[in-house]
C-alpha positions in Angstrom: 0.0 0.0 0.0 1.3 3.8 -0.8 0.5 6.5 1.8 0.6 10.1 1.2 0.9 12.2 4.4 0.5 16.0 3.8 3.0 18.7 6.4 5.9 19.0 7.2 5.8 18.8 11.2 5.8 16.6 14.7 2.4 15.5 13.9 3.5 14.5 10.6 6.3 12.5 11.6 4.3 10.8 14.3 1.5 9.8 11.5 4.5 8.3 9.7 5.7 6.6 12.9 2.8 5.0 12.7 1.9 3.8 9.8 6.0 2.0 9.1 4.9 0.3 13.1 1.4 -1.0 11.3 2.9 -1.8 7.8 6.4 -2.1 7.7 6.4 -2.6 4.2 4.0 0.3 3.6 5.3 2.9 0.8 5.0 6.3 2.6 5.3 9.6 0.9 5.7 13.1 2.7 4.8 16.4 1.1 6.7 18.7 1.9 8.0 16.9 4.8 11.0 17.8 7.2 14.9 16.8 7.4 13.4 14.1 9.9 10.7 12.8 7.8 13.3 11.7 5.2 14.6 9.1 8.0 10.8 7.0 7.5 9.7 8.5 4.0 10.0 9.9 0.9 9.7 13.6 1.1 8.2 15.3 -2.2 9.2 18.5 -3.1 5.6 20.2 -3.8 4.1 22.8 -1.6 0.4 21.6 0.1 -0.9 25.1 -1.4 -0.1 23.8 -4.8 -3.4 21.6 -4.7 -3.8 20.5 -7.8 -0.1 19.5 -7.9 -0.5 17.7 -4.8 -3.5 15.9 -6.5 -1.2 14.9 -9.9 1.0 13.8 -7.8 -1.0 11.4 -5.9 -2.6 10.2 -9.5 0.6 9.8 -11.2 1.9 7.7 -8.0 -1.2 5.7 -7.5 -1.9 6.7 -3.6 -4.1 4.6 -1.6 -4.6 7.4 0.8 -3.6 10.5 1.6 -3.5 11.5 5.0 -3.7 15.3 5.6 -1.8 17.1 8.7 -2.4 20.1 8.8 -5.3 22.8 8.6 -4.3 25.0 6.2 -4.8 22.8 3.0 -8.4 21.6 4.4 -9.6 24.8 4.9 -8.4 25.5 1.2 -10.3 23.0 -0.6 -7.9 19.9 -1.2 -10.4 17.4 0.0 -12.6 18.7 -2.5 -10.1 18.6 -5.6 -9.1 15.1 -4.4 -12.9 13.7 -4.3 -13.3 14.8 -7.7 -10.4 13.1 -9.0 -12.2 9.8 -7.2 -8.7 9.9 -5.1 -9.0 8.7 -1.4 -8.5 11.5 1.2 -8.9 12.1 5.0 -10.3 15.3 6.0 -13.5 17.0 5.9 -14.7 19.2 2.6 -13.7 23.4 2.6 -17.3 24.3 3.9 -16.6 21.7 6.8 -13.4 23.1 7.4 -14.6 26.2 8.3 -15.4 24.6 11.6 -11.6 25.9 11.8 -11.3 28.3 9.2 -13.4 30.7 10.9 -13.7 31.1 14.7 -17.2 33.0 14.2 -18.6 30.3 11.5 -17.6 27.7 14.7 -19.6 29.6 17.2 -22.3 29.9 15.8 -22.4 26.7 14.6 -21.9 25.5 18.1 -25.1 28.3 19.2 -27.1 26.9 16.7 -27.0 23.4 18.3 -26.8 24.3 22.0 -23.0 23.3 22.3 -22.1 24.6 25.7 -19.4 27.6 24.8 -18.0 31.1 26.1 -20.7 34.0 25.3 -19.0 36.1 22.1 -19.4 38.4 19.7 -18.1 39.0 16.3 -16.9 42.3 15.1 -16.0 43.0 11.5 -13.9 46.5 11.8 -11.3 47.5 14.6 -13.8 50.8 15.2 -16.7 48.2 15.9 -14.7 46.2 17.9 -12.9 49.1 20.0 -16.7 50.7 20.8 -17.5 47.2 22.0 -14.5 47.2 24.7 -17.1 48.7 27.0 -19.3 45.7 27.2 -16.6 43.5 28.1 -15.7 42.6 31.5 -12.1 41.9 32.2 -10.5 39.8 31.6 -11.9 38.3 28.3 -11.0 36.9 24.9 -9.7 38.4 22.2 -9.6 36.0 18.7 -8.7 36.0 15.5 -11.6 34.7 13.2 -9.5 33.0 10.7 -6.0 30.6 11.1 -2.9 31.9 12.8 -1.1 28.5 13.6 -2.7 29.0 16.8 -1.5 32.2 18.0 -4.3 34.6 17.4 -5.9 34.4 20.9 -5.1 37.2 23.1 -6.3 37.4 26.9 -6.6 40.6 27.6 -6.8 42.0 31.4 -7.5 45.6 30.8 -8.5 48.0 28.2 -5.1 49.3 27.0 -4.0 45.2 26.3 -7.5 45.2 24.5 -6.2 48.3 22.4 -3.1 46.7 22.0 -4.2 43.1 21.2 -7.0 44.8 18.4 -3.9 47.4 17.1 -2.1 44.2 16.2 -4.8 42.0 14.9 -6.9 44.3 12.9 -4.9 47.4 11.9 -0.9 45.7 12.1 -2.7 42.9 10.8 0.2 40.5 12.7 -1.7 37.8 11.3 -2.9 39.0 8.0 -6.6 38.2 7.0 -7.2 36.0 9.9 -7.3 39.3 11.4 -10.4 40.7 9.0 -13.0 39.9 11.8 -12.4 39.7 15.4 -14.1 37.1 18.0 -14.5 38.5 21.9 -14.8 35.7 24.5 -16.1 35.3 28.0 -13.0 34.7 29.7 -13.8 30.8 31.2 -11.8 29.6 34.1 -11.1 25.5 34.6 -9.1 22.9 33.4 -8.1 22.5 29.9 -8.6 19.1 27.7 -8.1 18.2 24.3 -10.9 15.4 22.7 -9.8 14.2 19.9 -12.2 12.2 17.3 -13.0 10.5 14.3 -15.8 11.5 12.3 -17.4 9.4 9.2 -20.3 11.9 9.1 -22.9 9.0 10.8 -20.4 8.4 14.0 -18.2 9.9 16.1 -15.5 7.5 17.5 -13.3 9.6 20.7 -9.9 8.6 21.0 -8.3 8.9 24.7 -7.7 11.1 25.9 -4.8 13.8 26.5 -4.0 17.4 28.0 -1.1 20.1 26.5 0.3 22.8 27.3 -0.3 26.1 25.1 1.4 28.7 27.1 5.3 28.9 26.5 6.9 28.9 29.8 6.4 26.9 32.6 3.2 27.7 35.4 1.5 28.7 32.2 3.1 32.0 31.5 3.8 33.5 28.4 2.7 33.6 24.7 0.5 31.0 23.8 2.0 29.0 21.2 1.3 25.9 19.0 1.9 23.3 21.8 4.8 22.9 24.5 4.1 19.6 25.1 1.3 17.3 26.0 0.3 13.3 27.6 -2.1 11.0 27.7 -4.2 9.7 29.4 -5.5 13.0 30.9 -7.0 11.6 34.4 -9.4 14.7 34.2 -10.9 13.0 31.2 -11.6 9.7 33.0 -14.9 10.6 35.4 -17.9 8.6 33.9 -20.4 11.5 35.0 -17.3 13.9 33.1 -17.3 11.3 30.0 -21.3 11.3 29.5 -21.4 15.0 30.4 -18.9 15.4 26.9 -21.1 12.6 25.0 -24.7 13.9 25.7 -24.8 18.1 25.8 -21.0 18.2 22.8 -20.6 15.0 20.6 -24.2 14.0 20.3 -25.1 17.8 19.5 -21.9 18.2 17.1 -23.1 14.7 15.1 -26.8 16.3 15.2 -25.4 19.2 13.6 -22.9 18.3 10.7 -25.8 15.7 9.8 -28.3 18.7 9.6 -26.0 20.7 7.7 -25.5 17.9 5.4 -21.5 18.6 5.8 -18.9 16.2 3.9 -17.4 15.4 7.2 -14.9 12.5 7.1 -11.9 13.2 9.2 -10.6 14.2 12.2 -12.6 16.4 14.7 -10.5 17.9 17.5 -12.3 19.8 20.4 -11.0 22.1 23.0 -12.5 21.6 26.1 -12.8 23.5 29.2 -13.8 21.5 32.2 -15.5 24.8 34.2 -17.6 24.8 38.0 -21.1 25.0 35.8 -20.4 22.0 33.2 -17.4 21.2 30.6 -17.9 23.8 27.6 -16.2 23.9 24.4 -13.2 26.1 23.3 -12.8 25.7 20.0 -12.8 23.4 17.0 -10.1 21.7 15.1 -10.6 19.3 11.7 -7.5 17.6 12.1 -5.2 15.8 14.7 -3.5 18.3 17.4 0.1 19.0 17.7 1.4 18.2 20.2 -1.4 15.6 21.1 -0.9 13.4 18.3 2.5 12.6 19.2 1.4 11.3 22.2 -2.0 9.2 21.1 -0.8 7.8 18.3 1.9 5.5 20.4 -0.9 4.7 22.9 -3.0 3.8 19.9 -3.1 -0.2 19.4 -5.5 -0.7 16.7 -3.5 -0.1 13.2 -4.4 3.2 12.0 -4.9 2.2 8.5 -7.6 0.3 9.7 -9.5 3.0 11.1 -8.8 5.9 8.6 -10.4 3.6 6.2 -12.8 2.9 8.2 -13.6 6.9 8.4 -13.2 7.1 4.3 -15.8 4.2 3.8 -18.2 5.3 6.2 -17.8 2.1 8.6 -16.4 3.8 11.8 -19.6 2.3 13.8 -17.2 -1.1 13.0 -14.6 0.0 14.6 -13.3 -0.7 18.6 -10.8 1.0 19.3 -8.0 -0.5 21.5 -5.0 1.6 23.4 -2.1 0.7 25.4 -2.7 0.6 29.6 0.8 2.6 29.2 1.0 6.6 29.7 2.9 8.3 27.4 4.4 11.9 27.8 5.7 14.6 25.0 7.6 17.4 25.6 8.9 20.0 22.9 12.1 21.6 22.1 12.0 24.8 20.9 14.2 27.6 19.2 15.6 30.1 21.3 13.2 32.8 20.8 10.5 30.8 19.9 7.2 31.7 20.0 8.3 34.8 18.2 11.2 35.6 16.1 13.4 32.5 16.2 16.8 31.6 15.2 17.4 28.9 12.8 20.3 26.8 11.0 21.4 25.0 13.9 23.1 21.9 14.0 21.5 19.8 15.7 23.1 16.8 17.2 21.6 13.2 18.5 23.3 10.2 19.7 23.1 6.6 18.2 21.9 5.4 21.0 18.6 7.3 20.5 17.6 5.7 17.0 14.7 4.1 18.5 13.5 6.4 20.6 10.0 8.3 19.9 11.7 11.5 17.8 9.2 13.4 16.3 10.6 16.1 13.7 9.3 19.5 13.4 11.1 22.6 12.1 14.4 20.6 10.7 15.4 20.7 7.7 18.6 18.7 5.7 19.6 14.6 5.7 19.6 12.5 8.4 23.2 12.8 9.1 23.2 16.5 9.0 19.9 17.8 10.4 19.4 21.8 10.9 16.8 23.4 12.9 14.2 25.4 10.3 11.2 26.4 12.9 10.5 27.2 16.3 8.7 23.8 17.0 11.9 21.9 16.3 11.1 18.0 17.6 9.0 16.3 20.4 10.5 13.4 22.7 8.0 11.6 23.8 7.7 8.1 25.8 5.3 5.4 27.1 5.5 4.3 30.5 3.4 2.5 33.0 3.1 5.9 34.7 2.9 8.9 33.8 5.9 9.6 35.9 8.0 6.6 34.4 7.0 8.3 31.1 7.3 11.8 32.0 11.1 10.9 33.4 11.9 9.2 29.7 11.1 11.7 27.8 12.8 14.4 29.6 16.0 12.1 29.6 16.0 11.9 25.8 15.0 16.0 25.6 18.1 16.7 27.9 20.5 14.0 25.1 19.6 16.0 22.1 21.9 19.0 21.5 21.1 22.0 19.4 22.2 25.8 20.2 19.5 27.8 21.9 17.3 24.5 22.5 15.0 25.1 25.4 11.9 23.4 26.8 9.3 23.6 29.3 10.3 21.7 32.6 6.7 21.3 33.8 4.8 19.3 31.0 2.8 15.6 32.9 4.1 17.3 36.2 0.7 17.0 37.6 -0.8 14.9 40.7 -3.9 12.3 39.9 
């Protein structure tokens, strides 16, 4: 079988990972892919924006199925250029992915069918949004409608970071059009969770469950950035009133809704959860696997993966058990110094032999697998199982403290939780 996995980060490389553990003799293909990728695939030189491209080339090469990382080429349209090339795809169509695409479209997709959420409002000009400010109690919420690689939420305490936050979102534009429209937020206080599932459009199938870490530095402080590191299981998660809570007032009302709204939705649906004194509420939406949760499901994740992406293509996920390792398993990322804004780059970076079957995950690297640089601010994820959390938590730090790059730095804090 030939497998086409679109990105060129952690979560890609774990989706590799994957797929060589379920099929070693699988032929995998990575577009664009990463200096790390090359180690388990073929990396094809073709950028995911060049859709139709990406589509020839999955023709040409005869692709089973393509596998698609990240968000961007979703909410662009490539699921709908591969369906009608009759070329098999995970993902859900453009007007699905705006369950991502747009922040606004989300909420009040989630009003329509009473998903319990944060009260907002949208604004469409900074002036609207600025004579708004009044209405707000601080602190609140402060999004960007459209994608900003998860860096468009602001929490602002006080009116003059409310000016600032809309100066840089709607007139700097820091994050281009995603800035065009603005979301405000009740500000909801609780514990995070991340819910990941598949969708076949008739079931939705939850995958255990896991907790990251958005805010850069340890104790939560900082920027928020694309992920600092994340585990799994999350022992929040694991209350059965908590568990049929999440299935009865979010996944029931979610299925009710892409069924009304007759949406092509066969893929990945990743919810944001905040677990606050008057119920769990939602956050936000995703239409793909997280990063940095992925890296840490996926090796709890038993049942091949092949098997149940098809199962999502074909319709059949109501077939499908799904079975996960008793094991914990714990992810922490190593960053660029300067990450989560401007970052330096073109560093060697340098891992022992010993470590060549360790869980690496490659992010922002770029070269062969005897000479990798760093090219983001995400550079890798270590991750490990362990029949504790803390057993896993202490491996993966051990293999984050081997690897060598200049400026590495990570948080110290990620699984350092008690049950």
């Amino acid at each position: 079988m030939k497998y086409l996995v679109i990105g060129n980060g952690a979560r890609e490389s774990a989706i590799l990972w994957k797929l060589r553990q379920d099929e070693p003799e699988a032929v995998l293909y990575c577009l664009p892919g990463n200096g790390g990728t090359a180690r388990i695939a073929e990396n094809v030189p073709i950028s995911p924006g060049n859709q139709e491209a990406v589509a020839d080339f999955a023709e040409k090469n005869k692709i089973d199925l393509t596998i698609v990382g990240p968000e961007q080429p979703l909410v662009e349209g490539i699921v709908d250029i591969f369906r009608q090339r009759g070329l098999a795809i995970i993902g859900p169509d453009k007007a699905t992915a705006q369950l991502e695409g747009s922040k606004a479209f989300a909420k009040d997709f989630m009003k329509k069918y009473r998903i319990p959420t944060a009260d907002y409002a949208v604004y469409g000009s900074a002036e609207a949004a600025q004579t708004a400010l009044e209405n707000w109690k601080y602190p609140f919420v402060i999004k960007a409608d459209g994608l900003a690689a998860g860096k468009g939420v602001l929490i602002v305490e006080n009116e003059a970071e409310a000016v600032d936050g809309l100066n840089q979102i709607m007139m700097a534009k820091k994050f281009g059009t995603a800035g065009d429209k603005v979301v405000f937020e009740e500000f909801l206080s609780g514990i995070e969770a991340s819910l990941i599932c598949f969708v076949d459009g008739h079931t939705i199938l939850p995958m255990e469950s896991a907790r990251d870490y958005k805010r850069a530095y340890d104790g939560d402080k900082g920027l928020n950035t694309g992920g600092m590191g994340c585990f799994s299981p999350n022992p929040i998660l694991s209350d059965k009133a908590i568990e049929a809570e999440i299935k009865e007032q979010i996944l029931n009302p979610v299925l009710a809704g892409i069924q009304a709204e007759n949406m092509d939705f066969r893929g990945i649906l990743f919810i944001g959860l905040m677990l606050t004194e008057t119920g769990v509420k939602v956050l936000e939406f995703n239409v793909r696997l997280g990063d940095p949760e992925t890296e840490v499901l996926l090796p709890r994740l038993k049942t091949p993966l092949v098997q149940v992406l098809w199962a999502v293509y074909q319709q059949k996920l109501s077939e499908i058990k799904l079975e996960w390792s008793s094991e914990a398993c714990v992810g922490v990322v190593l960053a660029a110094a300067g990450y989560p804004e401007d970052y330096e780059t073109g560093k060697a970076i340098k891992i022992a032999d010993e470590l060549k079957d360790e869980m690496i995950f490659y992010g922002g690297t770029v070269g062969t697998a005897e000479h990798l640089l760093t090219a983001g601010g995400r550079v890798m994820v270590t991750a490990a199982l362990g029949k504790t959390r803390a057993a896993a938590r202490k491996k993966a730090y051990q293999i984050a403290e081997t690897i060598c790059f200049e400026g590495k730095w990570f948080r110290r804090d990620i699984a350092d939780i008690e049950d």
